[in-house]
Every structure is written in structure tokens, then in C-alpha cells.
C-alpha positions in Angstrom: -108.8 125.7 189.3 -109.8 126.4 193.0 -111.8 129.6 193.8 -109.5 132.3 195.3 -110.7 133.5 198.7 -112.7 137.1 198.1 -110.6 139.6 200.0 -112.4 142.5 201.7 -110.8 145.9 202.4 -110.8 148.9 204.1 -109.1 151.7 205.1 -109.2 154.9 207.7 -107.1 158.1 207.6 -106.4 160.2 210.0 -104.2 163.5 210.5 -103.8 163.4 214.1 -103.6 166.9 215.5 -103.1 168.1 211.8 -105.3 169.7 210.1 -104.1 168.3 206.6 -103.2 164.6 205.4 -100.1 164.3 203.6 -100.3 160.1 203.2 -102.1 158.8 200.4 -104.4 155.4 199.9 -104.0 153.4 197.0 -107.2 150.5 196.4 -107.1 148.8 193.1 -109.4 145.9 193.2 -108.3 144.6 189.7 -105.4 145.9 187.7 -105.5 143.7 185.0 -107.3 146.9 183.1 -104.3 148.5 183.5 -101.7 145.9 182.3 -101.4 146.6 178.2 -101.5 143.9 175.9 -98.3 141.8 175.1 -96.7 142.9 172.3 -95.5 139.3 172.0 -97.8 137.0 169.6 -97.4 133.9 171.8 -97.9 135.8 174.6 -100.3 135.5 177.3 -103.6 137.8 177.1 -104.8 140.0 179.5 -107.8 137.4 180.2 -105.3 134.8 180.9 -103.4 136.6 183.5 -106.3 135.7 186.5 -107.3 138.3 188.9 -104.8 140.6 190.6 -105.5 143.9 192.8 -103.2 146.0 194.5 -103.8 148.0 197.9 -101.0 150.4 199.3 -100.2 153.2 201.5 -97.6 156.2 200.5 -96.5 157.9 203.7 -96.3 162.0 203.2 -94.0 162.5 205.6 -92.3 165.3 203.5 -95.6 166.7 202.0 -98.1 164.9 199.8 -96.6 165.9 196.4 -94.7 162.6 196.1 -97.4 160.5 198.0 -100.5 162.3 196.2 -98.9 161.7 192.5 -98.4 157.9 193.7 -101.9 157.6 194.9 -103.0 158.4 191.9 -100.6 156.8 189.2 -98.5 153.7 190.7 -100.8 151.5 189.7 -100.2 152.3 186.2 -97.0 152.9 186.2 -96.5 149.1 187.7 -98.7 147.5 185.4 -96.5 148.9 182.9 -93.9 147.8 184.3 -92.6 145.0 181.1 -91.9 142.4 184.2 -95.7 142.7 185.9 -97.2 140.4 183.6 -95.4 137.7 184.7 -93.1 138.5 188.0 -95.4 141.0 189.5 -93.0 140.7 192.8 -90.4 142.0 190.3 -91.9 144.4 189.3 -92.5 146.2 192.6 -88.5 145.8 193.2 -87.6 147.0 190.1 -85.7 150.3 189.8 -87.5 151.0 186.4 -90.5 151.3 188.6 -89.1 153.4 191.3 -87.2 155.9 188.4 -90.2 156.0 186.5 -92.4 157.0 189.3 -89.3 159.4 190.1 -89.1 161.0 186.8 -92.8 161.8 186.5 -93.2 163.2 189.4 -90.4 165.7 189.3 -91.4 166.8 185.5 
């Protein structure tokens, strides 16, 4: 197996003329904590699944409830996602993500 390449990142915020941020950071250099173990026996383990990290950016534009509760839960919420483990791409389109993320946030 080649070496992946090590990926550096960053990131700056700033309010502009505000004097509050509303958009929210998300920098997860490995979520393979996050991913729970298969439930299948013949499944692959979480050791098996390689190295996967997740960086995103929730705009506030309406206020930061929505984009401060992602910043701090999507990357949970994906990895729990039962299509992560193997279709991560999936998993980000799936609407069981989006109305999970929906559902927490307005309880």
C-alpha cells in the first residue's frame, strides 16, 4: 500500500464589520473514532477502514444556531451514518444525514 500524502490545514475567520461570527469550522483529522463498530460479524473493523478526516465550513447566514450545533456534531452524526463505512460520499448526500442533523437541532 502506498503512503497517503500528509495533508496540512488551516483556517481563518473573520466577521467583517460584525462584531459576532455566525459561521462555524469543522477540523476532524481522523474520524475513524467516531465510526461505531459493525454490527455485522464479517464486517470490516474500524482498524481496517484506513485513515479518513473531515474539514468543513457551515455558513451562519441566518444565525449560528444551525451552523454552531453542526460544528460541533456533524461529524458524528456522519460517521453514524450506516452508509459511511463504506460509501462515505453517500453518506454526505444522504437525506438520513441531513434529517438527522435537522431533527437534533430543532429538539
Amino acid at each position: 500500500m502506498s503512503e497517503l500524502p500528509t495533508i496540512r490545514a488551516g483556517a481563518f475567520i473573520s466577521a467583517g464589520g460584525r462584531s459576532y461570527q455566525e459561521d462555524r469550522l469543522l477540523c476532524v483529522k481522523d474520524m475513524i473514532p467516531f465510526v461505531p463498530e459493525s454490527s455485522d460479524p464479517n464486517g470490516e473493523s474500524k482498524a481496517q477502514l484506513g485513515s479518513r478526516s473531515l474539514y468543513a465550513v457551515f455558513d451562519g447566514h441566518g444565525g449560528s444556531l444551525a451552523s454552531g450545533h453542526l460544528g460541533t456534531s456533524f461529524h458524528t452524526i456522519l460517521a453514524a451514518n450506516e452508509s459511511y463505512r463504506n460509501r462515505p460520499t453517500q453518506a454526505l448526500e444522504s437525506k438520513s444525514t441531513l434529517i438527522f442533523t435537522l431533527e437534533i437541532n430543532l429538539n
